[in-house]
Structure formats: C-alpha cells, structure tokens
C-alpha angles and dihedrals in degrees: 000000000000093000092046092052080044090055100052097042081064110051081041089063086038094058097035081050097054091043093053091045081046094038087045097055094044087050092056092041095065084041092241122167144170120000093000089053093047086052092045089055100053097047094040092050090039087048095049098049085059124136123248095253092047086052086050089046094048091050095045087056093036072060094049083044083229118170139176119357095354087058090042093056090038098055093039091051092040095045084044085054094043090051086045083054 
C-alpha cells in the first residue's frame, strides 16, 4: 500500500511538473509578469490538472464559443453531469 501511494504521489509531482514548465512558457510567450502572470499560472496548472471529463466539458464550450459566466455555469453543470454518470 506504501509503494503504490508512493507511486501516485509520484506521477501526481510529475504531472504538476510538466504543467508549470508548459504553463511558464506560455506564460513568457505571451510576455506576462507579475500579477498576470501570477493569475496565468494558476489557471493554466489548475487547467491542466483537469479531469477527462473537465477537458470534454472545456472543448465542448471553446465549440459553443461560451465565455465568462455562461462557460462557469456550463462547465459546473456539465462536470456535475459527467460525475452523476
């Protein structure tokens, strides 16, 4: 039971690893600093850290062309159907 939490713990800092070197350099490709950068970071990590279903859920309202609220309360009422499923 230890090696397989170790296990996981593992893969889980890989990932999180290979998202921050990703979110980084897309951060200093689009030249962001300080607190839009901070702000970039933490979206781009979290995002990427996302569930299959949550990455199903963000495609299907990049297709709708859906922003702001309207993509907030799609992708909480479409993560909170793919968890029911």
């Amino acid at each position: 039971m230890k090696k397989l939490i170790g296990l996981l713990l593992v893969a889980f800092t890989a990932t999180t690893a290979y998202a921050a070197d990703d979110c980084a350099a897309k951060a200093t490709e689009k030249k962001l600093a300080g607190a839009a950068k901070n702000s970039f970071m933490k979206k781009c990590t979290r995002d990427a850290g996302a569930s299959p279903e949550n990455a199903a859920c963000a495609a299907t309202a990049k297709e709708k062309k859906l922003a702001g609220a309207a993509k907030n309360s799609f992708m909480k009422k479409c993560s909170a159907d793919a968890a029911a499923k």
